[in-house]
N, C-alpha and C positions, 0 to 999 in steps of 0.2 A: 568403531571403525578402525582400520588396522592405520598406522600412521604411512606406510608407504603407497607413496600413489599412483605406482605402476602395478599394483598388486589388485588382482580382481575382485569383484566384490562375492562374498561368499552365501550361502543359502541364510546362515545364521545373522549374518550382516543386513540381509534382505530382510529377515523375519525382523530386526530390530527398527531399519527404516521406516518400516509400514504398520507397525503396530498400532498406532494410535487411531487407524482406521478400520482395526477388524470388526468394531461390530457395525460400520456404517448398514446403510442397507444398499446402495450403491455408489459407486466414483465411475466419475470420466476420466479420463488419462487424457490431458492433453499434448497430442504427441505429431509432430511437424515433421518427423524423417531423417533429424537429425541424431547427432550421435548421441547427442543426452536425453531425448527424449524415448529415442528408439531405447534405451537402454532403460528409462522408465518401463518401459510398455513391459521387456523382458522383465525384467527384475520384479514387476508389480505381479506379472503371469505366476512368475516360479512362486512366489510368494503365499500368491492363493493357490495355487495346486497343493502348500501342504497343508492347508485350512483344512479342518471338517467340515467347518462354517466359516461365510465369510460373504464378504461383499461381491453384489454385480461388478465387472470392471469391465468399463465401455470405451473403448480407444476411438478419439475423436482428431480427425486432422483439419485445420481451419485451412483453404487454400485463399490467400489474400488476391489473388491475380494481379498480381505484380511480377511474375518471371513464366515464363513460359512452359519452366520445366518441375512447378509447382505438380502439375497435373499429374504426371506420370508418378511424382515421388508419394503424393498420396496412392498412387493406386498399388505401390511398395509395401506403404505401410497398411494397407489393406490387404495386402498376401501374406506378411508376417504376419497380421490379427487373425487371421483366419487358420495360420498356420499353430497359433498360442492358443486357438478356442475362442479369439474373444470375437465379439461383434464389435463393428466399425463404422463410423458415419465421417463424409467427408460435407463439410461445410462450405461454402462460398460466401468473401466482401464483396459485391457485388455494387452496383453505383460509380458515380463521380469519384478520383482520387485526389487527395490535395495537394496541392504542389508546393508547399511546406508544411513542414512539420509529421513526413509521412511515418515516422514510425513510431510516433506516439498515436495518430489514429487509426492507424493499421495494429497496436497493441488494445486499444482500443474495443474497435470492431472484434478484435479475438476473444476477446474475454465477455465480449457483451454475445459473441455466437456461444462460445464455451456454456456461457452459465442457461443460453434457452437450452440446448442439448442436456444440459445437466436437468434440470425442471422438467423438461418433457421426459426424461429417462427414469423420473424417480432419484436420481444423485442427489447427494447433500454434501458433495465435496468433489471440487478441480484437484485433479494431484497434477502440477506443474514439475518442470524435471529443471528449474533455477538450481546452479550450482554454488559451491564454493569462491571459482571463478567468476561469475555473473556477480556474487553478494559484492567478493571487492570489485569490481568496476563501478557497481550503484553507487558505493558510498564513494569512490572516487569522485564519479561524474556530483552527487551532491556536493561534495565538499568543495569542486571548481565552481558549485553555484553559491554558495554559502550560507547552505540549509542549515536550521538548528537543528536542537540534538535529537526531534523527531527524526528529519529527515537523515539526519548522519547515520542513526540504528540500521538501515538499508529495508531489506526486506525482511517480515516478519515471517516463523515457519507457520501460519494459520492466520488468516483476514478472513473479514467478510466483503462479500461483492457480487451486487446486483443477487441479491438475497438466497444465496449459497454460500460453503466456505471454501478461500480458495487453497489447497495446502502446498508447502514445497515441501518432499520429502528429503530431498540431495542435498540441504542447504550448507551440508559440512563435509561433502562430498567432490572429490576435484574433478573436472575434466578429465581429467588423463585415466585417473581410475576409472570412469566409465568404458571410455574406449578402452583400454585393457580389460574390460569386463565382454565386453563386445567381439573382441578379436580373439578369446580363448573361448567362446561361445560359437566363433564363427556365424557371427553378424555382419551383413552390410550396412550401411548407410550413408546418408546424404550431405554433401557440403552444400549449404547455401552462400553462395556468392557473395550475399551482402554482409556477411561474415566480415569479408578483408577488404571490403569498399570503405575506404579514406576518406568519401564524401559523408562518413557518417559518425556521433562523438565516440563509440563502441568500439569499434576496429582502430581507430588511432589511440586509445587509452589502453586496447590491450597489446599496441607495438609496445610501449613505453614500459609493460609488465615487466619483464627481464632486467631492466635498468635499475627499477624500483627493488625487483626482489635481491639483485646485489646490495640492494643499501638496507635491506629487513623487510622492504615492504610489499612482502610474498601476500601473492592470497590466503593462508591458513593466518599470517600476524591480520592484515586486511578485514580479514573476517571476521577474527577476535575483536579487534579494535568494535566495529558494527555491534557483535553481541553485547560488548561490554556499557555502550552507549544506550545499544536497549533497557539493559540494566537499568541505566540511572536516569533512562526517559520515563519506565516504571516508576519508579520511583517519586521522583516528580509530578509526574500524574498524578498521584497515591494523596499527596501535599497539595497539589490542589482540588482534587474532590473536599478535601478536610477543609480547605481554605474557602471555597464554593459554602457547605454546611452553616459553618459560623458565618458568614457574612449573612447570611439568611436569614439564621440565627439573630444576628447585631438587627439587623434590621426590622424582624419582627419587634424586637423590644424596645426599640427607638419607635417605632408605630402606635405597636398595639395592633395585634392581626386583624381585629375586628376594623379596621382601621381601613382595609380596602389593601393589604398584603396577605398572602399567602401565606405558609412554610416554606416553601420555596422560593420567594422571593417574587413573586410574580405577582404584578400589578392588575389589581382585578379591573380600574380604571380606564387601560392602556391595551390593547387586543395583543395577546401576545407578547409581554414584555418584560426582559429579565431588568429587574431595579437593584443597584449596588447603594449600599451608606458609602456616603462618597470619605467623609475621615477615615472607615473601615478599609475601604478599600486601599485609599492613597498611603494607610502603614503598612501593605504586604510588599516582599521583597518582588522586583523586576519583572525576572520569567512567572512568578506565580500572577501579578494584574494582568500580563502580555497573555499567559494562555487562560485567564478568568475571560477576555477581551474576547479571545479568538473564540473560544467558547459560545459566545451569546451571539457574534457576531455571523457564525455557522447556523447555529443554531435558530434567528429567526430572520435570517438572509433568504431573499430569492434567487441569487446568482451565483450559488456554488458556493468552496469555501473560501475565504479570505485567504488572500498571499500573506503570506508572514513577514514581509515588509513593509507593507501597506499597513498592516496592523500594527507593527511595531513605531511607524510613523504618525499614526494617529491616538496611539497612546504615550505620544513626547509631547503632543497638542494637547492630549486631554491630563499629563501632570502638571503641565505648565501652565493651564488654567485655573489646574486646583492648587496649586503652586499659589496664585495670583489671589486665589480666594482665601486661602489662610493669610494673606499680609492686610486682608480687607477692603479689598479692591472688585466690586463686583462683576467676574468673570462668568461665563457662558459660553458655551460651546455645543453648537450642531453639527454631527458630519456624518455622511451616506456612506457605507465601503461594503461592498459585496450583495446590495440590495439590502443592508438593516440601516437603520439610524440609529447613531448613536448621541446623548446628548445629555450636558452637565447643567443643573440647575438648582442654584443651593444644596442643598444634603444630598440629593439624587442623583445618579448615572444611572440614564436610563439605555437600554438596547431593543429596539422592535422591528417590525419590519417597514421600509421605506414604502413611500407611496409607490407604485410605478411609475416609472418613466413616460413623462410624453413624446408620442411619436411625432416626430419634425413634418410638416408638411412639405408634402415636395412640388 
């Protein structure tokens, strides 16, 4: 991509964007009327026009019914698809809205319409039009939360969700470049409102861009910072899959598989139950026990994933008790976090899933 970002994006630019999905057999676009997605829709069009072969591309507009003038803007973006060749489905959130927290279940609701559209269409990929801009605000808005370095990497260019993958092609691509891609195409499109609404953390984190980009902290540093975090979240991961292995490992031979373990560590006793050697464990470095924890704790949870300070809190409880058991003190520890138990008894940490909750009589 050219480094100026008033410079439009070119056919050859478009071909490099989108590469990695020529031989899908279909993608939805999902695309709102906005200016980065509208320029999705284009750019993905030009894209396969020079294909011999190449993917269905199905422009899908999600209208949340939150503004009024939702309605019309889908039916825009349904005259430009039609005007690209492509077909077009406008979707509806339909239901109760909640009166906090609306734009994470209204992000939500989007991506859970996205992916039936995608499955009913044949798609095996969302191409989202998240920009350059959008990556730094993610990693900003985590970093006022005080995400580790998962969460700091921002958005990944390929996830899975709700069993499709979801891709951003743009993700090194600025705003502005889009719209200058847009206004030398002579495209319309749409401002949503909730853009510059103050009542929301997006619109006030991107007043404050300008200030930041005097002191370095542009979207393209912003964005780097994110990729370079990915890097060494990779990474990490990489050391504890190895770290996961040998414990398995330690523990088979402290057993004896026949022994009612697995290879995997799994307790043939225990329904579902990841078992650590608890000295193996208690010698790995911090974030490799913290995300061995979060691991198991996801893994045979009923209640979604664990926060990662919750986790982090309940593995200061569960050193401090092995802590207590190496000075010969016989320590013990039970505790529930995310619908698993987890729980220290001699040599063993164990992780399974909790019993259910009883419901309170009312």
């Amino acid at each position: 991509m050219p480094d100026d970002d008033n410079s439009p994006i070119s056919a050859l630019d478009a071909k490099r964007l989108f590469a990695d999905w020529k031989a899908a057999p279909a993608v939805v676009l999902a695309v709102s009327g906005g200016p980065d997605s509208i320029a999705l829709m284009w750019l993905a069009a030009r894209w396969r026009r020079a294909l011999a072969r190449g993917p269905r591309l199905i422009a899908v507009t999600v209208d949340h019914g939150l503004r009024p003038e939702a309605a019309a803007e889908a039916r825009e973006v349904r005259r430009l698809a039609r005007a690209l060749d492509l077909p077009h489905r406008t979707l509806r959130w339909t239901g109760a809205k909640p009166k906090t927290g609306l734009p994470a279940a209204a992000r939500a609701a989007r991506y859970r319409l996205l992916a039936q559209a995608a499955r009913s269409s044949g798609a095996t990929h969302i191409l989202t039009a998240h920009t350059r801009d959008d990556q730094a605000e993610t990693l900003l808005m985590r970093m006022l939360r005080g995400s580790g370095i998962a969460g700091l990497a921002a958005m990944a260019r390929e996830t899975e969700r709700d069993g499709v993958q979801l891709a951003r092609p743009l993700l090194q691509v600025s705003k502005s470049q889009l719209i200058a891609t847009l206004n030398k195409a002579g495209i319309g499109f749409a401002e949503d409102p909730t853009n510059r609404d103050l009542n929301f953390t997006r619109p006030r984190l991107r007043q404050l861009m300008p200030v930041l980009a005097a002191e370095g902290g542009d979207s393209r540093n912003l964005a780097r910072l994110a990729a370079r975090l990915a890097r060494a979240n990779a990474a990490v991961e990489v050391l504890v899959d190895g770290a996961e292995r040998f414990l398995d490992l330690k523990l088979g031979d402290r057993k004896g598989l026949p022994g009612g373990f697995d290879a995997r560590g799994f307790d043939a006793k225990v329904f579902d139950a990841k078992v650590f050697d608890t000295r193996a464990f208690a010698a790995m470095p911090e974030e490799i026990r913290l995300r061995l924890l979060k691991r198991a704790i996801d893994r045979f949870g009923h209640e979604g994933p664990a926060e990662l300070g919750k986790v982090e809190a309940l593995l200061s409880q569960l050193d401090h008790a092995v802590a207590e058991q190496t000075k010969g003190s016989p320590a013990r520890l039970k505790q529930t976090l995310a619908g698993a138990l987890v729980s220290l008894t001699g040599e063993r940490i164990r992780v399974h899933p909790a019993p259910p909750r009883r419901r309170r009589a009312k």
